[in-house]
C-alpha positions in Angstrom: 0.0 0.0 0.0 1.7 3.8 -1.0 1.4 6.4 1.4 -1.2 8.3 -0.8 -3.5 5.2 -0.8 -3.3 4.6 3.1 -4.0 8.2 3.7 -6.6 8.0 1.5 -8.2 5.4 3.3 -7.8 6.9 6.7 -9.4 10.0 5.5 -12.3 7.6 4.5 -12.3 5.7 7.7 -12.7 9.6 9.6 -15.2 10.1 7.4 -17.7 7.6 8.3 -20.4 8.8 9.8 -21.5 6.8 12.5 -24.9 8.1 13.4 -26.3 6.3 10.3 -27.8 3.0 10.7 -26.9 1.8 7.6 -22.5 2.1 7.8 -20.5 0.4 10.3 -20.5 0.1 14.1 -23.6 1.9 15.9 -22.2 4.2 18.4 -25.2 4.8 21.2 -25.7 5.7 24.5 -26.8 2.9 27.1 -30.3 3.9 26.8 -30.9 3.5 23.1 -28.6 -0.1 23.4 -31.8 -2.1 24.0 -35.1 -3.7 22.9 -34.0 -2.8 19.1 -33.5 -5.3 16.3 -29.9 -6.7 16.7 -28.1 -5.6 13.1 -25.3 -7.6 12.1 -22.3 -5.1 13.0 -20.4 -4.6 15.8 -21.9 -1.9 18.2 -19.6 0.7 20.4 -21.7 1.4 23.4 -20.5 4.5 25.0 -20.4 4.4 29.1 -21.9 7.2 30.7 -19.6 9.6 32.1 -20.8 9.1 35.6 -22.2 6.3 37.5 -21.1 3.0 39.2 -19.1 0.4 36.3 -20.8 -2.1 38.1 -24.0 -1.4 37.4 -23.7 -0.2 34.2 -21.8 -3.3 32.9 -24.8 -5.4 35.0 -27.3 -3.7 33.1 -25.7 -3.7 29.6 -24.5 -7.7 30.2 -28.8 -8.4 31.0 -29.9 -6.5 27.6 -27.0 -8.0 25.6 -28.2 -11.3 26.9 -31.8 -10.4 25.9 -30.6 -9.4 23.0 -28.4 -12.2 22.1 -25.4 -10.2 21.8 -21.9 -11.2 23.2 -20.7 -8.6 25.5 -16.8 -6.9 26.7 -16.2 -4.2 27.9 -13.5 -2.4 26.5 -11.0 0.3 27.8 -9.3 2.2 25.4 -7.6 6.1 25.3 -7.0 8.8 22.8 -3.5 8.7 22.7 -3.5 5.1 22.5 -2.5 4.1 18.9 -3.8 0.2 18.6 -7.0 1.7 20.2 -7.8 4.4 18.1 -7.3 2.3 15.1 -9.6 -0.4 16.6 -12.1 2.4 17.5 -12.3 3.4 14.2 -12.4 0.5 12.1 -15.2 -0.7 14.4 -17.1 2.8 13.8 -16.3 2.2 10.0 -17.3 -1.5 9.7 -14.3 -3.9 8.9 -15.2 -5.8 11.8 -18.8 -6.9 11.2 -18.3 -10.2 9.6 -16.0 -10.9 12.3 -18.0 -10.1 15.2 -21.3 -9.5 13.8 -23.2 -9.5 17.2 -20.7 -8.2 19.4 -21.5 -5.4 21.6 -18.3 -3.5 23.1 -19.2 -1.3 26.3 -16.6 1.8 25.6 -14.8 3.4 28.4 -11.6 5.7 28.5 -9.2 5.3 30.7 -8.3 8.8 31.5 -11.4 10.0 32.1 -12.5 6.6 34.1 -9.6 5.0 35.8 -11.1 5.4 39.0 -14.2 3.9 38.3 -12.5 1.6 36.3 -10.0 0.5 39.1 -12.9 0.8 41.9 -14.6 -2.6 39.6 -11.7 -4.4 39.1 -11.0 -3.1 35.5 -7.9 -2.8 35.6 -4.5 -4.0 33.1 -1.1 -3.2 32.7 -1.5 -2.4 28.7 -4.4 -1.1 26.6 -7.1 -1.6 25.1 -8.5 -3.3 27.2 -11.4 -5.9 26.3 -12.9 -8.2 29.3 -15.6 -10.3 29.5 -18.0 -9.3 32.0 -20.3 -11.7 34.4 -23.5 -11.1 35.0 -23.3 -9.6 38.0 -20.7 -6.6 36.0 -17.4 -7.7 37.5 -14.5 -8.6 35.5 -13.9 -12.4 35.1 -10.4 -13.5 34.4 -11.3 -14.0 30.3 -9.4 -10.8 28.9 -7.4 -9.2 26.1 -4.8 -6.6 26.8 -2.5 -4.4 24.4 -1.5 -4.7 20.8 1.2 -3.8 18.4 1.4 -0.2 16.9 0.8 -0.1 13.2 -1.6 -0.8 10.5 -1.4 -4.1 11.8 -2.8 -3.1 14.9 -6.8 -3.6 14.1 -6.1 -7.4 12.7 -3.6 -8.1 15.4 -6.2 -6.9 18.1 -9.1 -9.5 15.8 -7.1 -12.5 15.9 -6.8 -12.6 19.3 -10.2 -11.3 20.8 -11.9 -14.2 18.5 -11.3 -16.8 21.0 -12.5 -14.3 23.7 -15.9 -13.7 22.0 -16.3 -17.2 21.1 -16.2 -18.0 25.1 -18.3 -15.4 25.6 -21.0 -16.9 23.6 -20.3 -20.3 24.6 -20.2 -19.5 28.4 -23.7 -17.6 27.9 -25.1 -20.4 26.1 -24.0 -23.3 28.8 -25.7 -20.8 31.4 -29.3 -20.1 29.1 -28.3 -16.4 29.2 
């Protein structure tokens, strides 16, 4: 790839808009995350600014279940590279075939570290992706860090497969 066509297709990936239902990853609040149709795409559910993690995660975890939606949440930062470029090929859709009913519940680490640290969210590297029980605390089934790069996005894929595969097993073993 020259440098003119990868710029090219980051200025296309920014340009996504991801209020429209029809491209990519949905990007909504916690309230409008539920009782909808379940599209095939991955969906970045923004954490409120405020609030107990706990309950927010227990609440998300019960309407994924409903919804038949594996669940993480994932911790990511602006100034993280790996997570910036997941972020936005989520928003822009390259990872809907892979994880076509995967909901991510987004938080940032500067702005919620406490929170984060107060439920047990915590890692040594970023992103972050962790697969919630249903009560909203962190089990020990986790991804952490990536490589830098425009590797990054499939580097962060391969590895979170197995984790959303176990997600969807353990829900189905426990009728959830």
């Amino acid at each position: 790839m020259t440098a003119a066509t990868a710029w090219l297709a980051l200025v296309a990936v920014l340009l996504v808009d991801p209020c429209r239902s029809d491209r990519g990853a949905e990007r909504r609040s916690l309230a409008t995350a539920t009782k909808r149709a379940i599209p095939d795409r991955v969906e970045l559910v923004a954490a409120p600014a405020d609030g107990d993690v706990l309950s927010i995660v227990r609440t998300a975890y019960v309407h994924a279940a409903e919804e038949g939606r594996a669940i993480l949440v994932y911790v990511g930062a602006k100034w993280c590279e790996p997570c910036v470029r997941f972020h936005e090929a989520a928003l822009a859709g390259a990872l809907d075939r892979t994880f076509p009913t995967l909901r991510l519940i987004e938080l940032d680490l500067d702005r919620d570290r406490e929170r984060l640290r107060h439920a047990g969210y915590t890692s040594k590297m970023i992103p972050l992706f962790v697969a919630p029980r249903a009560d909203g605390t962190p089990s020990d089934d986790r991804l952490e860090g990536s490589i830098k790069g425009p590797g990054a996005v499939e580097h962060i894929a391969e590895r979170l497969s197995p984790l959303v595969s176990s997600v969807r097993a353990v829900r189905a073993a426990s009728g959830r």
